[in-house]
Structures are given as C-alpha cells and as structure tokens.
N, CA, C and O atoms as CSV, one atom per row, in Angstrom:
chain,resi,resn,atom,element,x,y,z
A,1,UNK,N,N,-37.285,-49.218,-6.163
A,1,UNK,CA,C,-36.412,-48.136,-6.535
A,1,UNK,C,C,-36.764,-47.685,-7.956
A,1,UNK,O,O,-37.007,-48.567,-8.780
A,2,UNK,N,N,-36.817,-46.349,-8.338
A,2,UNK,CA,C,-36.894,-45.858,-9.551
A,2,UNK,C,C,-35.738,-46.116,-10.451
A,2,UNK,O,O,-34.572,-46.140,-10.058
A,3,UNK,N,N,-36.199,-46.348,-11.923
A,3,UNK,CA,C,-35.021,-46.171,-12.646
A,3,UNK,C,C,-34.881,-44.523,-13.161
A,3,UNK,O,O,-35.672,-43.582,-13.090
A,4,UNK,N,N,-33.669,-44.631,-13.640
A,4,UNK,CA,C,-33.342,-42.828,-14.312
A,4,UNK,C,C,-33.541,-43.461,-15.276
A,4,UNK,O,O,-33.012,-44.537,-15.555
A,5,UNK,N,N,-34.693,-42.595,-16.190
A,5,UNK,CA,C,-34.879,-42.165,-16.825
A,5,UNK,C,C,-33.845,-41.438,-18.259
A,5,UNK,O,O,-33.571,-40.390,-17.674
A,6,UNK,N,N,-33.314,-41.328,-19.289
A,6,UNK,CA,C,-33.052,-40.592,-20.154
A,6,UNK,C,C,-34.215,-39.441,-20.291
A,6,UNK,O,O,-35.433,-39.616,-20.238
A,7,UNK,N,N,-33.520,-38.253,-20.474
A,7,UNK,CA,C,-34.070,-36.973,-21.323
A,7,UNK,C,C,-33.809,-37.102,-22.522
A,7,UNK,O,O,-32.603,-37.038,-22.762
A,8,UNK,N,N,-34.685,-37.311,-23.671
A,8,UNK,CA,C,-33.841,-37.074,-24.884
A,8,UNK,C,C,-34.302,-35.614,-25.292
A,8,UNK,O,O,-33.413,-34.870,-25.704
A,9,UNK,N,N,-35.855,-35.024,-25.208
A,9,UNK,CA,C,-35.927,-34.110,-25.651
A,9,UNK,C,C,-36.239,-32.994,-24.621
A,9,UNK,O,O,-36.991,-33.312,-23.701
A,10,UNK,N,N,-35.689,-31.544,-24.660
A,10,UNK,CA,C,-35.791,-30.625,-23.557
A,10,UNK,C,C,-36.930,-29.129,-24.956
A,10,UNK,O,O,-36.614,-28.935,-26.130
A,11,UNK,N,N,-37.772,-28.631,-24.429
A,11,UNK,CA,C,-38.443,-27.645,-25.411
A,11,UNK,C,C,-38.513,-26.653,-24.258
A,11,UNK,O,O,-39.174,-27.027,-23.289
A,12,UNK,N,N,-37.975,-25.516,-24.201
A,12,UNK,CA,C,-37.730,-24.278,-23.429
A,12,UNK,C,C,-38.518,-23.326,-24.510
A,12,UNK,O,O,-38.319,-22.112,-24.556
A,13,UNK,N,N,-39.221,-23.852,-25.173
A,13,UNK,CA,C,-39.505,-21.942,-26.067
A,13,UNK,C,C,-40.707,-21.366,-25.233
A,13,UNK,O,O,-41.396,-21.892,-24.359
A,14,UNK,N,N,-40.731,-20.072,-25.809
A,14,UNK,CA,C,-41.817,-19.283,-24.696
A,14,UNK,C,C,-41.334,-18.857,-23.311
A,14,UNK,O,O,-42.186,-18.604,-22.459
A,15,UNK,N,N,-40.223,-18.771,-23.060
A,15,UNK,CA,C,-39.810,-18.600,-21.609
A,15,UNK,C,C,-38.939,-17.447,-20.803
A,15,UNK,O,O,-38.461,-17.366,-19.672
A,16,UNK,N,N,-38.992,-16.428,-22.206
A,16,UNK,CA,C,-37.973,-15.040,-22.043
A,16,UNK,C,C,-36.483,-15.063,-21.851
A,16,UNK,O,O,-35.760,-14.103,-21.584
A,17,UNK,N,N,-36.067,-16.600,-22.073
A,17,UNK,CA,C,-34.643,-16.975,-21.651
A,17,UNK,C,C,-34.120,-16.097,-22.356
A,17,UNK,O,O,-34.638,-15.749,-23.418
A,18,UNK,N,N,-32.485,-15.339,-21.688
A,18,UNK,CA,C,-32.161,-14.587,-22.204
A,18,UNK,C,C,-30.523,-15.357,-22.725
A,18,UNK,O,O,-29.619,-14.770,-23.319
A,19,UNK,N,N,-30.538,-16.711,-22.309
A,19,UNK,CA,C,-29.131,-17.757,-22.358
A,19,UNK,C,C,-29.696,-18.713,-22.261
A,19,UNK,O,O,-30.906,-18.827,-22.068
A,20,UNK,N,N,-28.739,-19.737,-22.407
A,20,UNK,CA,C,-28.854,-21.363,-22.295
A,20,UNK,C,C,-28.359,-21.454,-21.218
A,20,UNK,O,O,-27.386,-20.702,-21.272
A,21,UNK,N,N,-28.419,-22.123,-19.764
A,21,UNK,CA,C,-27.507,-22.407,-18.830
A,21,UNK,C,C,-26.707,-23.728,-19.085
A,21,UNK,O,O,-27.310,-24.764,-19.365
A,22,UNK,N,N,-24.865,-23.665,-18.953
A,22,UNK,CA,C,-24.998,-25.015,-19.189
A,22,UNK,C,C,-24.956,-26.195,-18.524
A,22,UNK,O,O,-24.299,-27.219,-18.707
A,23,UNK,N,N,-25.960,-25.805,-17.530
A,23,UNK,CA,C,-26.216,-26.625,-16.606
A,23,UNK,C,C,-27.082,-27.980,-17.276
A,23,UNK,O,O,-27.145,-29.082,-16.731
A,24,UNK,N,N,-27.559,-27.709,-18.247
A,24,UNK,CA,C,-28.110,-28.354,-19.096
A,24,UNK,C,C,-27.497,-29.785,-19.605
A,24,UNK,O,O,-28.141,-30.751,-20.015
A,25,UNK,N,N,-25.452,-29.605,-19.404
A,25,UNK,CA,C,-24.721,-30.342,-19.684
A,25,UNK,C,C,-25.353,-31.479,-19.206
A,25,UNK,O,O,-25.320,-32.328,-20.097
A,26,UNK,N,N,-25.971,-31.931,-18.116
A,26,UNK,CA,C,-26.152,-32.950,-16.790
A,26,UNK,C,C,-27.047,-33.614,-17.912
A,26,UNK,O,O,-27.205,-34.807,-17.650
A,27,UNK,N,N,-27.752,-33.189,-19.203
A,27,UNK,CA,C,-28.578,-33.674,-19.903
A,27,UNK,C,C,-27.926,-34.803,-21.188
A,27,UNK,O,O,-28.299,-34.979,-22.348
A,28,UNK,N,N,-27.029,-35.309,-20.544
A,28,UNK,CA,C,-25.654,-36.043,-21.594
A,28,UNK,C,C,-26.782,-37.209,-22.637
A,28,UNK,O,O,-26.344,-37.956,-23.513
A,29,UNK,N,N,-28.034,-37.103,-22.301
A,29,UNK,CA,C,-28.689,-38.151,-23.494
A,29,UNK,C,C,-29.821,-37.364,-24.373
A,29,UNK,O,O,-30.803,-37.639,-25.062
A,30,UNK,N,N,-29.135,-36.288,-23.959
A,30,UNK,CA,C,-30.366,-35.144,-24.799
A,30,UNK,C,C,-30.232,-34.750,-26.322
A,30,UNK,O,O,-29.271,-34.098,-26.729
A,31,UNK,N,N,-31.139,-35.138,-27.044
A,31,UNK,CA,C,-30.835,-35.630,-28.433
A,31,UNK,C,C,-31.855,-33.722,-29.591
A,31,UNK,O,O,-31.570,-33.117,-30.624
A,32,UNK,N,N,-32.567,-33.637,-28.912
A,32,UNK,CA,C,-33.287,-32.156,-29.198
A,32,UNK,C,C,-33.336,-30.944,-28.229
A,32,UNK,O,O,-33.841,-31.206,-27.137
A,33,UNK,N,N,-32.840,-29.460,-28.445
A,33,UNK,CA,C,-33.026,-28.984,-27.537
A,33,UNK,C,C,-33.913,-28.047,-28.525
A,33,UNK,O,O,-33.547,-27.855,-29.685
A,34,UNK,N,N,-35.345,-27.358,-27.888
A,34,UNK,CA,C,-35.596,-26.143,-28.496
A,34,UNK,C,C,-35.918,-25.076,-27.354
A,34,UNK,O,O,-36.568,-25.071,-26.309
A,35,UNK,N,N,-35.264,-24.325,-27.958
A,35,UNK,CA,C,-35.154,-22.684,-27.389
A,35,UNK,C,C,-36.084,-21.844,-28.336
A,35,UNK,O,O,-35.855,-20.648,-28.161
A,36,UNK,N,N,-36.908,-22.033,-29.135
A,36,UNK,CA,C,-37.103,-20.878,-29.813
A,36,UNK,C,C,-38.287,-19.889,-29.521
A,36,UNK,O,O,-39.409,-20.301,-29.225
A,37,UNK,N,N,-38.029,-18.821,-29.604
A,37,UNK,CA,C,-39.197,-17.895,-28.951
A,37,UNK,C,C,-38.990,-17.398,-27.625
A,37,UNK,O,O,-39.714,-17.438,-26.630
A,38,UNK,N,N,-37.610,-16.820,-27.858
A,38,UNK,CA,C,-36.885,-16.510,-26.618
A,38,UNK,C,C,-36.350,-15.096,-26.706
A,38,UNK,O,O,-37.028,-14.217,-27.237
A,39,UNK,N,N,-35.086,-14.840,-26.174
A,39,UNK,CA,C,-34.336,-13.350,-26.082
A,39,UNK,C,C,-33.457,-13.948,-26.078
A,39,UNK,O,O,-32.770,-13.434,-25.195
A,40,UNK,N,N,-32.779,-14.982,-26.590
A,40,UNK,CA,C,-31.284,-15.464,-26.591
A,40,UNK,C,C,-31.083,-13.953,-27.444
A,40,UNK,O,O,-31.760,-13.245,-28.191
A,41,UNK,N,N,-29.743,-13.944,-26.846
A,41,UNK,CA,C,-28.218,-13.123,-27.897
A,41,UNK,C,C,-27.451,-13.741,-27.971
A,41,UNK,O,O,-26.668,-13.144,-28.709
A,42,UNK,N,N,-26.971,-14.773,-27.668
A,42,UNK,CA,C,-25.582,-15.703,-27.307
A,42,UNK,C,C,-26.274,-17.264,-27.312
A,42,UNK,O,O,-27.408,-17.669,-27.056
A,43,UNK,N,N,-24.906,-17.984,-27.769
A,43,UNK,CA,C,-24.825,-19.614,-26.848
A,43,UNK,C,C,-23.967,-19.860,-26.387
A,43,UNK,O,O,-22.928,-20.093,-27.005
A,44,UNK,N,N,-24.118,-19.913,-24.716
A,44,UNK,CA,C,-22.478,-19.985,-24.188
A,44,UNK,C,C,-21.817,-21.687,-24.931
A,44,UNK,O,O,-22.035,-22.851,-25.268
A,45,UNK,N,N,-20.865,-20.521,-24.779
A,45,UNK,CA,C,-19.672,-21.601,-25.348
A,45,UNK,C,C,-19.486,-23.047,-24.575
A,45,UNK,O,O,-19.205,-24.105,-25.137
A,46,UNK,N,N,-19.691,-22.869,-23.247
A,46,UNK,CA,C,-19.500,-23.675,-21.895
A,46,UNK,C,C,-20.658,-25.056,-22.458
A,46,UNK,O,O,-20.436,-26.249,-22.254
A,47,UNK,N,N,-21.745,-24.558,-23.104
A,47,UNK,CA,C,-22.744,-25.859,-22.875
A,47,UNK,C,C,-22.281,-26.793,-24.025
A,47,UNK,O,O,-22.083,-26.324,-25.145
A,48,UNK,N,N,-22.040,-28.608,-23.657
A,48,UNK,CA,C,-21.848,-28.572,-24.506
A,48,UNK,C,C,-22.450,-30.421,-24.543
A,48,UNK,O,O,-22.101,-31.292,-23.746
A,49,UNK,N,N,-23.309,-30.568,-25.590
A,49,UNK,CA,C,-24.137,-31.980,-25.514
A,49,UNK,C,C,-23.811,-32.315,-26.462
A,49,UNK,O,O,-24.112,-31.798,-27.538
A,50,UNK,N,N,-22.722,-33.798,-26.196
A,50,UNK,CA,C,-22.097,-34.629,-27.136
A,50,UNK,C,C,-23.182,-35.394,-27.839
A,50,UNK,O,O,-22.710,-35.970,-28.820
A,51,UNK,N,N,-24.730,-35.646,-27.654
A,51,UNK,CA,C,-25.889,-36.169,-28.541
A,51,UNK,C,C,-26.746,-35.813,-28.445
A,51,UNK,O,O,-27.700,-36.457,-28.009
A,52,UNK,N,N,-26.811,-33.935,-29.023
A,52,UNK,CA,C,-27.510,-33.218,-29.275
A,52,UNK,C,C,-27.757,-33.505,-30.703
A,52,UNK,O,O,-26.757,-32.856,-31.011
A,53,UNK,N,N,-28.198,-33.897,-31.832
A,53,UNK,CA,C,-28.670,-33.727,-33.000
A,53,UNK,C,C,-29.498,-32.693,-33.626
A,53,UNK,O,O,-29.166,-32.166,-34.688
A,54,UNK,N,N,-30.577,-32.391,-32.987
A,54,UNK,CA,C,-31.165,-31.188,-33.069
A,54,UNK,C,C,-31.485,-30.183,-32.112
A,54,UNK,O,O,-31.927,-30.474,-31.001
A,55,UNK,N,N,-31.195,-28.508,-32.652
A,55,UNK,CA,C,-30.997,-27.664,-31.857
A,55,UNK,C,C,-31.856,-26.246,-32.631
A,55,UNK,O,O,-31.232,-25.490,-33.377
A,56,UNK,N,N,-33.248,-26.053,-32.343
A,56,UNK,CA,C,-34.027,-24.682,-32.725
A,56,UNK,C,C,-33.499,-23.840,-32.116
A,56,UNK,O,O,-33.508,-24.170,-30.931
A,57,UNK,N,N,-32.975,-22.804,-32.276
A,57,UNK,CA,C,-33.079,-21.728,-31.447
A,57,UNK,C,C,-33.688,-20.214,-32.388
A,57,UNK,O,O,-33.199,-19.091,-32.265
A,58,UNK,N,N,-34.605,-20.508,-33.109
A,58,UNK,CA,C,-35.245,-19.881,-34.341
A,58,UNK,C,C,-35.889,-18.252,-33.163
A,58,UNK,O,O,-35.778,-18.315,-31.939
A,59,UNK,N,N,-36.337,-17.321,-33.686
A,59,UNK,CA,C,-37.284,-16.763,-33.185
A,59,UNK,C,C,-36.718,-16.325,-32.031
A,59,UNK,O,O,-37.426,-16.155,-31.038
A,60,UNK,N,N,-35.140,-16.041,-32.004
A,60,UNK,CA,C,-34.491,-15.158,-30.770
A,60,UNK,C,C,-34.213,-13.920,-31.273
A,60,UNK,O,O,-34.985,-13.389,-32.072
A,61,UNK,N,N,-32.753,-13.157,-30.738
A,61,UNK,CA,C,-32.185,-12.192,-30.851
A,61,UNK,C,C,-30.760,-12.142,-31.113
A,61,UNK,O,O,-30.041,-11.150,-30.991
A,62,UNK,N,N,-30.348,-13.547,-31.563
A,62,UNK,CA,C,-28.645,-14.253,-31.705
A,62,UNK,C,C,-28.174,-12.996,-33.119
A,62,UNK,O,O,-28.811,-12.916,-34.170
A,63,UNK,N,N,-27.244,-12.348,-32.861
A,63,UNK,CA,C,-26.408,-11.789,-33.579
A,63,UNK,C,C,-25.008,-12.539,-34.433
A,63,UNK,O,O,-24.401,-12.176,-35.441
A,64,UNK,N,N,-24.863,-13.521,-33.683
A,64,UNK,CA,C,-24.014,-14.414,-34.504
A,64,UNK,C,C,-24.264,-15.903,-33.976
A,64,UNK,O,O,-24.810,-16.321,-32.956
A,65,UNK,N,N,-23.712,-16.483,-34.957
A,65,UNK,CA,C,-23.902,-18.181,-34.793
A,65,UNK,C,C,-21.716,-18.711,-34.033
A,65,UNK,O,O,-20.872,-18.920,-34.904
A,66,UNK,N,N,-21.457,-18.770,-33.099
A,66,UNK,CA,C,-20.362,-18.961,-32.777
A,66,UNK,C,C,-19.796,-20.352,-33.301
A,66,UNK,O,O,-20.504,-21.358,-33.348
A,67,UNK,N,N,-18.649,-20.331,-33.637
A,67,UNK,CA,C,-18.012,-21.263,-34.077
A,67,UNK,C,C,-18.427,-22.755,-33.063
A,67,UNK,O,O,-18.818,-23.750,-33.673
A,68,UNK,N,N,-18.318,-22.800,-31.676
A,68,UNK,CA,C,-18.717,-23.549,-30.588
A,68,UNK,C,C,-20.296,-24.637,-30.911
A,68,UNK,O,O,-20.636,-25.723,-30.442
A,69,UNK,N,N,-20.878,-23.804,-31.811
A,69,UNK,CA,C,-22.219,-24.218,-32.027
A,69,UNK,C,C,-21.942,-25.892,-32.741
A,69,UNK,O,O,-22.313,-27.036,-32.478
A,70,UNK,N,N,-21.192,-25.315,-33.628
A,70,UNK,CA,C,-20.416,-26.444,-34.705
A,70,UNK,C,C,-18.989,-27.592,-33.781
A,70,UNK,O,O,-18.644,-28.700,-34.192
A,71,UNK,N,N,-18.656,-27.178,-33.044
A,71,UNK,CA,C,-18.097,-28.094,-31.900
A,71,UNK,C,C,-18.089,-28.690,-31.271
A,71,UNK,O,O,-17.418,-29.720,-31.205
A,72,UNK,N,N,-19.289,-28.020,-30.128
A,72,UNK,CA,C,-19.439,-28.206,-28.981
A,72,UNK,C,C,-20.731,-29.347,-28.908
A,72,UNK,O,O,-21.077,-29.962,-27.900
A,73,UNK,N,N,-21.358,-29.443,-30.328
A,73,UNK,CA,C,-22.664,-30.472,-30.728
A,73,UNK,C,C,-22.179,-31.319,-32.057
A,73,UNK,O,O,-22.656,-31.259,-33.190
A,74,UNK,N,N,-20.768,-32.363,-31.439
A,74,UNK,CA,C,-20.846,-32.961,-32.740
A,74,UNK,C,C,-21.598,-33.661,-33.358
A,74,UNK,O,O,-21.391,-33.838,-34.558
A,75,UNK,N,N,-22.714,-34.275,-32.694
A,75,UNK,CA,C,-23.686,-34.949,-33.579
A,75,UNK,C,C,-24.721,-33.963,-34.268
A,75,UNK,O,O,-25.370,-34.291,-35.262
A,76,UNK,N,N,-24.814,-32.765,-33.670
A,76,UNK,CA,C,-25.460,-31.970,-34.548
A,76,UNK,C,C,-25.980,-32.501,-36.132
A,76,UNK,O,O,-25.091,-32.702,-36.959
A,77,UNK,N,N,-26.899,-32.643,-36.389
A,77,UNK,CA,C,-27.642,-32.972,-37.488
A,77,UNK,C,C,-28.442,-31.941,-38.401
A,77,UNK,O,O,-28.566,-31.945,-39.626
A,78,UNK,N,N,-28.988,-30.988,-37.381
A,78,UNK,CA,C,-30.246,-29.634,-37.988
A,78,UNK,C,C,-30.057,-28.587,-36.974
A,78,UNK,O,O,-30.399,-28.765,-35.805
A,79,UNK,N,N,-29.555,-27.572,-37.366
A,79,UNK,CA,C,-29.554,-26.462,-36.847
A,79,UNK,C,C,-30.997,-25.298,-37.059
A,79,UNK,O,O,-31.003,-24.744,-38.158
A,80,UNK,N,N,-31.661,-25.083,-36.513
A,80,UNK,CA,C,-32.824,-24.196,-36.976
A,80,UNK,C,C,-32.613,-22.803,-36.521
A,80,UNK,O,O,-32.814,-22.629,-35.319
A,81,UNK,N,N,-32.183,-21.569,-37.351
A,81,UNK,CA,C,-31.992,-20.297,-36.641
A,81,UNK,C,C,-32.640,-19.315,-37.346
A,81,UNK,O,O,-32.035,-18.264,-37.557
A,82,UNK,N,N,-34.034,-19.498,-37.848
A,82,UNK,CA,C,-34.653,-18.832,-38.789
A,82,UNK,C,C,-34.854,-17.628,-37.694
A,82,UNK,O,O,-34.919,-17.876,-36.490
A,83,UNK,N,N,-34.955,-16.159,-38.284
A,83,UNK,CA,C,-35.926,-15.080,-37.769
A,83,UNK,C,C,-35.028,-14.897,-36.634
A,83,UNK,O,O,-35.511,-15.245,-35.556
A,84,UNK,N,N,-33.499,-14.306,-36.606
A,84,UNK,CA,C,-33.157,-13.639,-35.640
A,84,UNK,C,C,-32.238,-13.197,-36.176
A,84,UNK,O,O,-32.050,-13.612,-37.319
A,85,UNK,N,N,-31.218,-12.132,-35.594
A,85,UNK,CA,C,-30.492,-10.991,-36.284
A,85,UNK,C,C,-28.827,-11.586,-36.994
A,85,UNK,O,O,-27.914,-10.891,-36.549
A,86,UNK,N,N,-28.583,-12.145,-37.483
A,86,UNK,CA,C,-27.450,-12.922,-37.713
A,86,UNK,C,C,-27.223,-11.811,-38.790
A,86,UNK,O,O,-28.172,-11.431,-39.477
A,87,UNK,N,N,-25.807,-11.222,-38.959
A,87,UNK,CA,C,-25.537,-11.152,-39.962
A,87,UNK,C,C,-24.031,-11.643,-40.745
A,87,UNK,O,O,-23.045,-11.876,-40.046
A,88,UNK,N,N,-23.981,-11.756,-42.092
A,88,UNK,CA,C,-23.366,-12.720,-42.794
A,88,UNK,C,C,-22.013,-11.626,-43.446
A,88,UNK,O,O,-21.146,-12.090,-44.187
C-alpha cells in the first residue's frame, strides 16, 4: 500500500490562472504556494491554508490585498506581491 504523501510546496506560476481555487484547501500541509505570473485580480476569501507560510503571488493583476490574506494564512511568514496593481 502507498503512503500519502504531504504537499508542502504547490508552484502554479505561468498558467494564465485568473483565481486560486479553493480547492486547494485539501492541501492542509502546504507550507508555499506560488502563483506568480498569472492574471489573478482577487484571492478568494474561501481558500484558506492554516500552514501556508509562504505565498508569491508577485507578477499578477491583484488590485487589492484583502484583509482574508492576513487571516485566512495564519502562519503566513512572507507575503511576495511585487509588480501588480495594488493601490495604497
């Protein structure tokens, strides 16, 4: 019989994603996610990885950073959102 495996790290960049699905949740040991180099505008609020630490989503189209970001990833450690439309 196989064992399961942990995911810790998931790298989606390059892929025209236009969202995160948070189907992703199912990824409960996922410690890095990168998205960057995408068409994000949004992070649904819905996804939400209690040992996520690091999260790129650099090199999209995100107009704002939602409060959820800071919630929904309490271990959050490094946020990377260089080079997309945020404004302050």
């Amino acid at each position: 019989m196989l064992k399961e495996v942990p995911i810790l790290k998931c790298d989606l960049s390059l892929n025209l994603l236009k969202s995160i699905s948070p189907k992703l949740n199912a990824l409960a040991s996922l410690r890095e996610l990168i998205v960057r180099n995408n068409v994000l505008t949004s992070i649904a609020p819905q996804l939400v990885l209690a040992n996520l630490e690091i999260l790129d989503v650099s090199f999209n189209k995100l107009t704002v950073l939602p409060e959820a970001v800071f919630t929904s990833f309490p271990s959050l450690q490094r946020l990377i959102a260089t080079d997309n439309q945020v404004r302050y």
